[in-house]
N, C-alpha and C positions, 0 to 999 in steps of 0.2 A: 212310272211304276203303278200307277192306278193306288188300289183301294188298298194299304198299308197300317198297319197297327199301332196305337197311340194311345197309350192310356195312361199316362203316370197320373198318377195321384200326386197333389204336392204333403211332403213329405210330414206333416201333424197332423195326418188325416190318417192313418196307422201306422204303426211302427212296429219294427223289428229287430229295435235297437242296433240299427244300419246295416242288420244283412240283409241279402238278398231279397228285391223286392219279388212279393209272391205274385203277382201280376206278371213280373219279368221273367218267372219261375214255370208258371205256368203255359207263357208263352214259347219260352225255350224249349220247353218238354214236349209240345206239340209241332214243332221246328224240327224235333230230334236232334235240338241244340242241349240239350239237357236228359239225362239216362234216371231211369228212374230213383235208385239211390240215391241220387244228388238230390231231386227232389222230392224224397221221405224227409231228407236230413233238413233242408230250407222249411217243411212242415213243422218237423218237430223244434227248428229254433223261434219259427212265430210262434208255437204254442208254448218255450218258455219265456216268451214274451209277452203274454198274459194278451195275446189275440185267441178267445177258445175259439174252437170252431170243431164239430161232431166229423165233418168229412174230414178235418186235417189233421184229427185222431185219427182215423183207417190208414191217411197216407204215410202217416208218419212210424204208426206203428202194426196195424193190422195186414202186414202182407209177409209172404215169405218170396224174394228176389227170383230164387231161382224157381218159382214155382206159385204165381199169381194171375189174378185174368185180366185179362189187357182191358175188356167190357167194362170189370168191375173198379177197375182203375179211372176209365174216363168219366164212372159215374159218378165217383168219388169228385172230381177234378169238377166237373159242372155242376156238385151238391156246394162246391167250397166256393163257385163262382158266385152261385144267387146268395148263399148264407152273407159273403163277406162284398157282396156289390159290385161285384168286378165284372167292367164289359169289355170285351176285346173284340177287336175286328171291326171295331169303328172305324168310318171316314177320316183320314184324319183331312184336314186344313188343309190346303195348297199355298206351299209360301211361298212362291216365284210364279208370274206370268210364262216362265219358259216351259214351267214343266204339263203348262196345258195344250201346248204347242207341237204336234205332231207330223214334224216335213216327211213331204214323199221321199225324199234324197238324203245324203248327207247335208247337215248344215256347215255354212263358209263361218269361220272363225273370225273372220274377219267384218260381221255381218252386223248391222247397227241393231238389231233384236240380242246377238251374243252378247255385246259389251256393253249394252243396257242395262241388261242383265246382271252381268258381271257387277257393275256401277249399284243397282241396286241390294245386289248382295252385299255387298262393301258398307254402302250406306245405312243398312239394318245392323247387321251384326259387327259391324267395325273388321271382318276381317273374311277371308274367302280361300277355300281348300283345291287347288288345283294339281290333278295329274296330268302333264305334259308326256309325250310319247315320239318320240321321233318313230318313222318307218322304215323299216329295213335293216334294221340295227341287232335280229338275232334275238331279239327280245329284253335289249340291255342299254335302250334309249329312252328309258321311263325314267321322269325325276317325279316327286310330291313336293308343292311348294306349300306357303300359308302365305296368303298374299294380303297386307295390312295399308297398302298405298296403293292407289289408281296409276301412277308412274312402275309399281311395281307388274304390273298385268302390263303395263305396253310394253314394258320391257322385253317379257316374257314371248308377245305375240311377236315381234320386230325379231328375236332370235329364230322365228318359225322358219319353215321349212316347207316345201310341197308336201302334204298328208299327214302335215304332222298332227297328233289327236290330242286337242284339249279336253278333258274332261270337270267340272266345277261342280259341288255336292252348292246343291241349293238351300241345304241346311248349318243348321248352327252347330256342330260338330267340332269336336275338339275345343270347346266353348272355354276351358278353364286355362288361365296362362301364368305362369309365375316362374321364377328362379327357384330351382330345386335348393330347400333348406328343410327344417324340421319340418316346420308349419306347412310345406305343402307336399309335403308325403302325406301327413293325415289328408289334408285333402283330398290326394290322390286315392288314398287307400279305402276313403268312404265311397269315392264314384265306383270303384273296384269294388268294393262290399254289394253294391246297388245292384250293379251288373252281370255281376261274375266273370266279368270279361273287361279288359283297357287296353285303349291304345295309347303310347306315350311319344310323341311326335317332339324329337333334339329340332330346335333351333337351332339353324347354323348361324353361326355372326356375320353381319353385315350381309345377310343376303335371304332372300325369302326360300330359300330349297329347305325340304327337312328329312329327318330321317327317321323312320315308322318304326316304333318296336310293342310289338303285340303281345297283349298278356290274356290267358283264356284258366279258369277253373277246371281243368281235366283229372278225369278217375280211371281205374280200370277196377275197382275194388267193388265190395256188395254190403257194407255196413255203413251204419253213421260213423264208429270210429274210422272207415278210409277215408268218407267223405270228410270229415273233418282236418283228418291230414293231409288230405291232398288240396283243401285250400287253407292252409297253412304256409304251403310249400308253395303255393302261387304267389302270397302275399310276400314271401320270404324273397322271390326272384324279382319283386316289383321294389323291396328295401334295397335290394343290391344292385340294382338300377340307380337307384338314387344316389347310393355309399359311391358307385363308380365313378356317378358324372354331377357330383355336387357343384353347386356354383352353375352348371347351364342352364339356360331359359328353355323351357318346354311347351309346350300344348296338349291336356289331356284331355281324354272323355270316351266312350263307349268305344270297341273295338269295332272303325270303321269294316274291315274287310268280311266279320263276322254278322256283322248288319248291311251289309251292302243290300240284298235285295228288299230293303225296308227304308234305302235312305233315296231320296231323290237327286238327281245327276242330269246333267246336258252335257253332250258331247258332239262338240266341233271338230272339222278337221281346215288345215291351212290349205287353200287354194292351188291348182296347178297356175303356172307363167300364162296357159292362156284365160285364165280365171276360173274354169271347170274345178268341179270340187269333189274328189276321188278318196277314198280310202285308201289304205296299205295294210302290209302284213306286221305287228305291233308282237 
């Protein structure tokens, strides 16, 4: 993916009494992952958090929605970058040998670079996110696993199939793991606060497949009061996730699908009978 954005600050370095990181705010906004409403409203809750900042007064209260200059908005947004130190569009870090690897072809799944690979993700973060895809299947041969054992990936590759497409995020994603009880709803609900965005990936028992359920902060409104309610109502559907399926083991952390072009990925496909390594329709 090349040159990708990476800036978290760790988190006693300012606060915003766990909402939404303004870093994350103002990168979403320029994403067009984030409408400006939503971030007046993430403005005005750092500035009751005693973060002052002169441009995050304008954003927060000097505009009118339907009727403000886009110009004077981004000057605002790069007056609150230098005041409060924030740099975006850094380099980040390359955390895998794969993802500096650029084949002319498709690569073979099978390929001692793939599963070194693999092996080294394993060995860093103790555990590794793979989408499987069979081809031809209509579009309905995709599974996501969370793969925690190296027995678990041969498994995996041994059910392959000609073209079939592995996909492995090369990052530490979905990083938090626990049994759905109190204690980790709050936790859940701070990464959610951070983000504005979660994914919450069901462990199935006794088996590495999972099942993805996306949670995203959305508005259609033009105040702070919508914004505030409408993530209310996100947090609200992220408890009753939990109320439903108390007792299962999950995996959280930022909404992969919504950060996909900022997360790093290799993708393999399994080999033809005669060893040619071909694509299909996914």
């Amino acid at each position: 993916h090349g040159m990708v954005w990476a800036s978290i600050r760790a988190e006693d370095e300012r606060s915003s009494d766990g909402f939404l990181d303004i870093e994350i705010a103002f990168h979403k906004f320029d994403r067009q992952m984030l409408i400006l409403c939503q971030l007046s409203y993430v403005a005005a809750k750092w500035l009751e958090a005693g973060n002052y900042s002169s441009p995050l007064m304008s954003l927060a209260y000097e505009f009118n929605p339907f009727d403000y200059s886009e110009v004077e908005v981004k000057e605002w947004i790069q007056a609150a970058k230098i005041e409060l130190a924030i740099e975006l569009d850094r380099a980040k870090e390359q955390t895998h040998s794969l993802s500096h690897k650029v084949p002319k072809g498709p690569s073979s799944a099978l390929s001692q670079d793939f599963t070194e690979g693999a092996k080294q993700i394993l060995e860093r973060f103790g555990q590794l996110i793979m989408l499987r895809r069979y081809a031809y299947m209509g579009g309905g041969g995709g599974s996501w696993h969370l793969v925690t054992h190296f027995s678990e990936w041969a498994k995996l590759l041994d059910e392959g199939r000609p073209r079939t497409a592995y996909t492995i995020i090369l990052e530490n994603e979905l990083s938090v793991l626990g049994k759905i009880n109190s204690d980790f709803l709050d936790q859940t609900l701070k990464i959610f606060d951070k983000w504005g965005d979660l994914m919450i990936a069901k462990i199935l028992d006794d088996d590495s497949m999972i099942s993805l359920h996306p949670f995203e902060w959305k508005m259609t409104g033009h105040s702070h009061q919508d914004a505030d309610e409408s993530l209310q109502q996100a947090r609200n559907r992220v408890v009753e996730f939990f109320d439903k399926h108390r007792g299962a083991r999950v995996a959280v952390g930022r909404n992969i699908w919504i950060w996909e072009d900022e997360i790093y990925e290799k993708t393999a496909y399994y080999p033809d009978a005669d060893g040619s390594v071909r694509t299909g329709a996914y």
